[in-house]
C-alpha positions in Angstrom: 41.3 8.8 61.4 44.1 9.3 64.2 41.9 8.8 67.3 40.4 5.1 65.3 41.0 1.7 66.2 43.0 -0.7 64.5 39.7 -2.7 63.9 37.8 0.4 62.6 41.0 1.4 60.3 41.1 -2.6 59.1 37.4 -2.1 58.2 37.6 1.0 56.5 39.9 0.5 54.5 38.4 -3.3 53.7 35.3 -1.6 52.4 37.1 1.1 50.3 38.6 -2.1 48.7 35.2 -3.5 47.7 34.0 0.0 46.8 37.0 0.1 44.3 36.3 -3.0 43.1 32.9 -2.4 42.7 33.0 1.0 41.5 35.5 -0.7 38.9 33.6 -3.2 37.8 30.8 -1.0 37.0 32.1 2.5 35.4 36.0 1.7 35.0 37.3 5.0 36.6 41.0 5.8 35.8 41.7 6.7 39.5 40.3 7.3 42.8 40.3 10.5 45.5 39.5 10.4 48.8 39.2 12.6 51.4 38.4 12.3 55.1 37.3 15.4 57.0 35.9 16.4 60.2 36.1 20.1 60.5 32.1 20.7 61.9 31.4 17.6 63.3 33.2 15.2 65.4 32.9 11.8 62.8 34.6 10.8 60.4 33.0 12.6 56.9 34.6 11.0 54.0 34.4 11.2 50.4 35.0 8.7 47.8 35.6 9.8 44.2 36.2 8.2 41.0 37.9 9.9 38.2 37.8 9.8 34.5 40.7 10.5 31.9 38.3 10.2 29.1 34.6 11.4 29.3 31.7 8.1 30.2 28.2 7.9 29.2 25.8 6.2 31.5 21.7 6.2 30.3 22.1 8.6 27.5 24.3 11.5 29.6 27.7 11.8 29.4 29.7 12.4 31.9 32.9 14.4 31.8 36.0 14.8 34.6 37.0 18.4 33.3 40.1 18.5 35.8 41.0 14.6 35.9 44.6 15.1 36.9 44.1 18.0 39.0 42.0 18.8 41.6 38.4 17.6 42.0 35.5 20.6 41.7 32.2 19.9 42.1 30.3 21.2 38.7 27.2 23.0 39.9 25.7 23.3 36.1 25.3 19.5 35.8 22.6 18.0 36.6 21.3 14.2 36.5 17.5 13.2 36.6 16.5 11.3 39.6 15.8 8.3 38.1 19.4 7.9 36.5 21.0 8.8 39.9 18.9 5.7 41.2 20.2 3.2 38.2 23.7 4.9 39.2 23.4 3.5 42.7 21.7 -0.1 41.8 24.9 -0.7 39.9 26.9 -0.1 42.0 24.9 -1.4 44.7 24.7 -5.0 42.7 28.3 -4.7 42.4 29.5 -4.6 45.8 30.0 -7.5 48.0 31.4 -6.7 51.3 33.3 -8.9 53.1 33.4 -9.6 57.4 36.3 -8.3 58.9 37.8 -9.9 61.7 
């Protein structure tokens, strides 16, 4: 983020608001992490993760944050159909409205 405008930092950070707000509305996550990398390429590669003191269900699968409090780890063994990952991403799709930046 160092070699960024101050226009492309305002924007970022103006849609990580609405995806918090969103993301909020939607699933209620306890907390957020980011992270913003660019270690193989040279763009800006960010992540955006909500976390969960208490376990969620979504569709009929619950989901669980095993480390909330700690680090994130991706959990290899889980899996989610296809066509829950795509209601996933309606929601929070329906629930975002970004705003112009000036």
């Amino acid at each position: 983020m160092a070699n960024t405008t101050s226009e492309e930092q305002k924007e970022l950070f103006a849609i990580i608001y609405e995806m918090k707000k969103g993301m909020r509305n939607v699933f209620n996550p306890d907390w957020f992490n980011y992270a913003f990398l660019g270690n193989e390429t040279k763009h800006l590669h960010g992540h955006f993760i909500p976390r969960y003191a208490s376990q969620k269900e979504f569709e009929g699968i619950t989901f669980k944050d095993k480390l909330y409090g700690h680090n994130y780890q991706t959990d290899h063994n889980f899996s989610v159909p296809p066509e829950v990952i795509e209601k996933i991403r309606l929601a929070i799709q329906e629930s975002l409205v970004f705003i112009k930046v000036d």
